[in-house]
N, C-alpha and C positions, 0 to 999 in steps of 0.2 A: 058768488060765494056767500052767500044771506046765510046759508047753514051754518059754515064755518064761522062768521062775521057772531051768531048769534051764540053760540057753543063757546066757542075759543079764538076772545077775539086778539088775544096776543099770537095767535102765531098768523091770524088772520091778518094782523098790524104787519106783522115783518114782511109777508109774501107780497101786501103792496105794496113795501118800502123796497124789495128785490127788483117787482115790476118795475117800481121808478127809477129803480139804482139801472136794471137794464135798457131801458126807453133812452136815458139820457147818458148812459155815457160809450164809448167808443170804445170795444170790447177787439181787442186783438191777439187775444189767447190763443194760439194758436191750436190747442185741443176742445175747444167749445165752439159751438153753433147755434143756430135758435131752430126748434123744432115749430112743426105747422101746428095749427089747430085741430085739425085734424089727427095728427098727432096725438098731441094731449089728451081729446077729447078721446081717443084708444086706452090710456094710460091708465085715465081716472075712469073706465069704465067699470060695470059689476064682473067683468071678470077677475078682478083682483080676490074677489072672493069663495075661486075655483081651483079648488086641490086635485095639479091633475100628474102625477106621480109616473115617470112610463113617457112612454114615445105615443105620438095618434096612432091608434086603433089597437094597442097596448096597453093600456092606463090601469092600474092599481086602482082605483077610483073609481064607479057608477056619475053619470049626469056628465060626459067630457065630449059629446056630438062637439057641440060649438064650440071650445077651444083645441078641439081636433081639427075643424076645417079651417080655424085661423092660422094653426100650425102647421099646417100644410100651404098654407097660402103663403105663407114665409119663408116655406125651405127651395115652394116652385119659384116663388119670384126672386130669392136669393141665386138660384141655377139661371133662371132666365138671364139672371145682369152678370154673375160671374162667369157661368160654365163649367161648375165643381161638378164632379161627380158625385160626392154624397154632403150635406150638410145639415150640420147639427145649428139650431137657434137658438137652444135653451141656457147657454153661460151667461152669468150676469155681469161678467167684465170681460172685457181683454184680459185681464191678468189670469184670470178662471180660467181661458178658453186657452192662453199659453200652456197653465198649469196641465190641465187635461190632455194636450197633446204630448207633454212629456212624460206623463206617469201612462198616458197609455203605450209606450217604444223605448221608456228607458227604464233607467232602476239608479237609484241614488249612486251615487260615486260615480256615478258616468263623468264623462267627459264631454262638456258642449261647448262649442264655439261660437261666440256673440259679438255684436258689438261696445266696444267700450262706451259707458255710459258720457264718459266723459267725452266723445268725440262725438255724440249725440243717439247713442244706446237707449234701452228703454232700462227699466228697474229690473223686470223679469227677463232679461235675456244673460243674467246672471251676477247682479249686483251684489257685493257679499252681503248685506243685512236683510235682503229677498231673500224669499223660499229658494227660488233659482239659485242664490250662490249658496245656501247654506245646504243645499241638496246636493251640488254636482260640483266636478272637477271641472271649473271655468277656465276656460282661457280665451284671450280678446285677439280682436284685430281695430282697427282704427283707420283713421283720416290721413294722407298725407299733408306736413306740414305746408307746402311751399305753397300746395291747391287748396285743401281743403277737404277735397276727395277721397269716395271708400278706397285705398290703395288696394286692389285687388290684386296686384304681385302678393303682397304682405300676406291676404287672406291664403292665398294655396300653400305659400311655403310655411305658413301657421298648423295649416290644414296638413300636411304632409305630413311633418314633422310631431305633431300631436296625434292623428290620427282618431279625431271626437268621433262619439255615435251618434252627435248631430251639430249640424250648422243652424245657423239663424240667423235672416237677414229683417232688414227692416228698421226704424227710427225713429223717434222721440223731433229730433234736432238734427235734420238733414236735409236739406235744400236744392239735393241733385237728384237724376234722377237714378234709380237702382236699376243694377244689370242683373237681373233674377236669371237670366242663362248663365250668368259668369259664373252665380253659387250654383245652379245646377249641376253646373259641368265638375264645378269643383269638389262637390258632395260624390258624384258617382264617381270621380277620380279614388275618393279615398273610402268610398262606401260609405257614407255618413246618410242619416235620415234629414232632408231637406224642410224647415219649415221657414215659412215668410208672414214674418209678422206686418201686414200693411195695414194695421191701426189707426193711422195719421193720412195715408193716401188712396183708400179704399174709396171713397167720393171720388177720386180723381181717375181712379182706375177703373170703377163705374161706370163715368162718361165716354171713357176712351181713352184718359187725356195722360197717363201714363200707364207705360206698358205691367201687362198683366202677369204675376209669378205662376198660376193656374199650372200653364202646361208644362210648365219646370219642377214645380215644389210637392213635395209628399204631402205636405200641410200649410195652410192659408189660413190663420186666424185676423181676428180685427175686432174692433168696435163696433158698435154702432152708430155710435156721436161723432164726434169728431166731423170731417169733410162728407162722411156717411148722412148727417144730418137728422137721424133719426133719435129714438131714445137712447139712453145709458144702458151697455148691455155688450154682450161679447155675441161671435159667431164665429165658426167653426168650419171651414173647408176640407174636402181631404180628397185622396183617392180611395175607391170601392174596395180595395185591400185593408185599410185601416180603418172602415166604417165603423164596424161592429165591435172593434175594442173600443175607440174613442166612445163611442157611445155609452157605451157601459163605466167609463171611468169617468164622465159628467155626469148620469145616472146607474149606477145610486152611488159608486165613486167618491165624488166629490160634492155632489148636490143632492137636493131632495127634491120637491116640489117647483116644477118651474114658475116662476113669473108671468102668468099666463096675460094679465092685462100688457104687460113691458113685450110680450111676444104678439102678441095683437098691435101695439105702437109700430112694431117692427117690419107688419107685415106692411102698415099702411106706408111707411116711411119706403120698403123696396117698390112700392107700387110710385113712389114719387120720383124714384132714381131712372124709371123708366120713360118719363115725360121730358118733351122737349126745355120745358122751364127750366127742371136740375140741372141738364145737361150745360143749357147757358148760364148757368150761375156756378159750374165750375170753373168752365174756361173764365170765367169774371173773377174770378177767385187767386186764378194764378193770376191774370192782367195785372191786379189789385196788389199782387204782393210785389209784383217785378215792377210794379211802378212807384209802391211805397220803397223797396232795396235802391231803387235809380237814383230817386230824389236824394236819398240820405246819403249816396256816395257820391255825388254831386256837392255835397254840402261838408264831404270830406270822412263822414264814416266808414269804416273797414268796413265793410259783410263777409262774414266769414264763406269761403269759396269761392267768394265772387260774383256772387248774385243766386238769383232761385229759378227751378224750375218747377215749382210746385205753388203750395199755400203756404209757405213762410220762410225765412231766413235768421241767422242769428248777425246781432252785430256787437264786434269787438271795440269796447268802446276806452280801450285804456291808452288809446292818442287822446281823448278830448277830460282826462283828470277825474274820471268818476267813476263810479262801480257800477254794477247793477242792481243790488237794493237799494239805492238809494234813489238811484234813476228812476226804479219801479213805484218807491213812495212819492217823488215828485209829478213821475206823469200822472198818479194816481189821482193826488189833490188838482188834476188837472181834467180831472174825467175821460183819465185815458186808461185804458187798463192793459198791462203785459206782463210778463212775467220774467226776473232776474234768470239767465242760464249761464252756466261754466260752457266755455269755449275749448274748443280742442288745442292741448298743450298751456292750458291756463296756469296761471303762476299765483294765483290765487283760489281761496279754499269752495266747496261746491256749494256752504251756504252763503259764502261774500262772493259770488264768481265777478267775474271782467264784464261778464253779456246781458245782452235781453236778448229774448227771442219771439218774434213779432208773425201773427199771421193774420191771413184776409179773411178767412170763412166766415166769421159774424158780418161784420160788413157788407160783405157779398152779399148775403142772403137780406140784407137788409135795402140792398137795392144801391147802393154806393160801388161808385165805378172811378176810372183810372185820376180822375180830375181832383176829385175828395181822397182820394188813396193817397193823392201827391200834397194834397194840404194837411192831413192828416202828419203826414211826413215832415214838413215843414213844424206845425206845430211841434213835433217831438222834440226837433233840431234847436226849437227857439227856446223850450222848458231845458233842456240841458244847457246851453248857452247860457241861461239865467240862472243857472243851478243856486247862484246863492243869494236870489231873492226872488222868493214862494210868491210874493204879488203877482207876478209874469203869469204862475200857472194859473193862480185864483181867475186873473184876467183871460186867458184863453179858457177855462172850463164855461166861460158865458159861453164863447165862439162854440164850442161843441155843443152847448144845450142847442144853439141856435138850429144847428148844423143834426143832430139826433130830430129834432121836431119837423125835416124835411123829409127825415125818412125814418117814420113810425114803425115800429112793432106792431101791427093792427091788433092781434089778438091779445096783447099786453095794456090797453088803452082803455080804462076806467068811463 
């Protein structure tokens, strides 16, 4: 970055101060990942500076040959790994690619049914200060208390008796695995338009390692980031009936000019999901979180449900006398990073919630397996234990640097 460094060297200051904030501490965000080199090197390429307006061999634009056959190499290798029949690359978030499939099958005042945010829903599947709730006639289904689980009784007699123009499954904060036949079945019961937001387990689903909503759901959106491991960015599943509307309400709809270098990261990133390596570093992902939920319920913390079957778990932490921001600011000073989350049937407000919610995928991808997954865990158990003296965490953020400098970010390393 000599250019950057010579141009602008404060922001050139910060991105190595990020570098170092990610090399050295233990990133367990459960919606972040670390993208390849190759990657990046897609990202920052001169396509950013290619306005290509329109679908390949479409384009509103002259000079789009080469981010046409990147675009196509993103939508085959998206088919190749999911088995959509039509898909769109061009959203630049999950929340875009939600939005998109709802303005292209409904009309405001509709009625959709989501998961409650609060039992581990997303923002868009109809949170009232979202688009989604201030758009549509929301109404929830949720977790049972006793499990933890989507109660799918709840979901059909919700579904019955409301009668939505569409379902939505999918989560934020859910640790089980989803029965995308159960919402199928439950959608054509009441004729509702099926979409599966698998944002958070599309990596998973990639590899094999959870089952796929594909041949159940009218529409399959997601991320890119996330278990995905590629860049920040949305994507679009559908069936050939809904192709050509969805299309048209991301272009020109609700976007203009796609992100042609971010569509170029994307293609390299499906071209990774197809390699043996991804595939083992998902299954390491789930190892990694069902080994860091063991240890900590071992050690006597709730996990909400009862453990994971995927890349993360929430835990209720209001047996051990502490919240979750607080929890989040201490593992913090601790070089742990996670994020405070409201638990299902929390009795506390959604910015002081009961929980954190913890996942593998940085780690994984960073080469950390079930042995560091359980000391990791340990670690958390001893900062909350000492909640009320910071020296403990001062003292184990050594044990992490130690512990990050075994397994390097290579392309992050100065």
């Amino acid at each position: 970055m000599k250019k950057l460094k010579e141009f602008d060297s404060e922001v050139w200051q910060a991105i190595q101060d990020e570098n170092e904030r990610q090399q050295f501490t233990i990133d367990l965000i459960a919606s972040e990942n670390i993208t390849s080199a190759a990657i990046q090197e897609a990202q920052g390429s001169s396509m950013t500076n290619k306005y290509a307006e329109g679908y390949a061999d479409r384009r509103w634009y002259a000079g789009c040959k080469n981010v046409d056959d990147v675009e196509k190499l993103a939508v085959s290798r998206a088919k190749e790994i999911f088995g959509a029949e039509h898909i769109n690359v061009q959203t630049h978030s999950g929340s875009q690619a939600n939005m998109a499939v709802y303005f292209s099958c409904t009309k405001p005042g509709d009625k959709i049914l989501g998961m409650d945010l609060s039992h581990g829903g997303h923002l868009t599947h109809g949170f009232g200060k979202n688009f989604s709730g201030l758009t549509y006639d929301v109404v929830h289904y949720g977790v049972k208390e006793d499990t933890g689980h989507i109660d799918y009784d709840q979901l059909r007699e919700i579904a019955l008796r409301e009668k939505p123009k569409m379902i939505i499954a999918g989560a934020s904060a859910y640790s089980q695995i989803i029965d995308f036949k159960k919402f199928g079945d439950v959608a054509k019961e009441v004729g509702a338009i099926f979409l599966a937001d698998i944002a958070h387990i599309s990596g998973l689903v990639a590899a094999g390692l959870h089952p796929s909503p594909v041949p159940y759901a009218d529409f399959v959106t997601s991320t890119t980031h996330k278990t995905l491991r590629g860049p920040r960015g949305g994507l679009i599943m559908c069936k050939k009936e809904y192709a050509k509307k969805v299309d048209q309400v991301v272009f020109p709809g609700i976007q203009g000019g796609p992100l042609m270098h971010i569509i170029a990261a994307k293609a390299v990133s499906f071209k990774e999901c197809l390699t043996d390596e991804y595939k083992n570093c998902q299954k390491q992902t789930i190892l990694n979180a069902q080994a860091m939920a063991k240890e900590l319920q071992s050690r006597g913390y709730v996990i909400v449900s009862g453990g994971t079957e995927n890349h993360l778990f929430l835990v209720d932490l209001r047996n051990k006398g502490i919240a979750g921001r607080p929890t989040e600011r201490l593992l913090e000073k601790a070089g742990i990073i996670l994020n405070r989350n409201i638990i299902p049937f929390d009795d506390r407000s959604t910015m002081e919630p009961s929980g954190i919610r913890i996942g593998a995928p940085t780690i994984s991808s960073r080469g950390l397996k079930e042995e560091e997954a359980r000391q990791i865990a340990a670690w958390i158990d001893t900062v909350i234990s000492s909640k009320d003296d910071e020296s403990v965490a001062e003292n184990i953020k050594k044990d992490v640097h130690e512990l990050c400098k075994k397994f390097p970010i290579p392309h992050l390393e100065n």
